[in-house]
C-alpha positions as CSV (number, residue, x, y, z in Angstrom):
1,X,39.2,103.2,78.5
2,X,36.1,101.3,78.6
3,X,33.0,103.2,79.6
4,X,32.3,99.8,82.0
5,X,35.0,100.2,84.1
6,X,33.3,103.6,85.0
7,X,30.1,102.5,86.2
8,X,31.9,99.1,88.5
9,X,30.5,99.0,91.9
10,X,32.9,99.3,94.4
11,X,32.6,97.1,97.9
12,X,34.4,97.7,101.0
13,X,33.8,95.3,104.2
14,X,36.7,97.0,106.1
15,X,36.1,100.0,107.9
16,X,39.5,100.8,107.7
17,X,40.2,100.8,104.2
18,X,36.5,102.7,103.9
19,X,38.1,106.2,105.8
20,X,40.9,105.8,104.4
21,X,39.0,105.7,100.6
22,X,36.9,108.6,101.4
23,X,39.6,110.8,103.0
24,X,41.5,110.0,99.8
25,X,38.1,111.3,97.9
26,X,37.9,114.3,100.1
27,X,41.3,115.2,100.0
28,X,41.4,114.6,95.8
29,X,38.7,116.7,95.2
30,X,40.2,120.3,97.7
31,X,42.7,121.1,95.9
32,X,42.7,119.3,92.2
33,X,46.3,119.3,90.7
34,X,46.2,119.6,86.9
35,X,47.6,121.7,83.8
36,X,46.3,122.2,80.4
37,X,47.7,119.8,77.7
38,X,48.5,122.7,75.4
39,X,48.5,126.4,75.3
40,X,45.5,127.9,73.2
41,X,46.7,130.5,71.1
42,X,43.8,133.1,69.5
43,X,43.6,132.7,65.1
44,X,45.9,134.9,62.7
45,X,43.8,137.6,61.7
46,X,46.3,140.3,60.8
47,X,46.9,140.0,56.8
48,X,50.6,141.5,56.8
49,X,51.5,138.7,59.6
50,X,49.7,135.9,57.6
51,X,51.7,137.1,54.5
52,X,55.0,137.1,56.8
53,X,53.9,133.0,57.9
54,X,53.3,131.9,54.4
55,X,56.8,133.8,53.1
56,X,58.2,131.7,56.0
57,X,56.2,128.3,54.3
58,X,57.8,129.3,50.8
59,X,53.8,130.1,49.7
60,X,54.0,133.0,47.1
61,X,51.8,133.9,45.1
């Protein structure tokens, strides 16, 4: 996405459609609706259960 599109400015004339764009803002920013992507898991650090994933790889040495 083009940083330009960020900074448009945006013009209303209709008071109308201007509630109805800032209740939409107010109403998007209560209760924000999202999930991570991917679950973060923590770094092997235990040598027997590195051992065990590179058995499991076919890595012997």
């Amino acid at each position: 996405m083009p940083t330009s599109s960020i900074f448009t400015n945006i013009v209303i004339n209709d008071p109308g459609k201007a509630e109805k764009f800032i209740d939409a803002l107010e109403a998007s920013s209560h209760d924000p609706a999202w999930q991570t992507a991917s679950s973060i898991r923590r770094p092997l650090t235990d040598i027997e259960k590195i051992r065990e994933l590179m058995a499991k790889r076919g890595y012997v040495k």
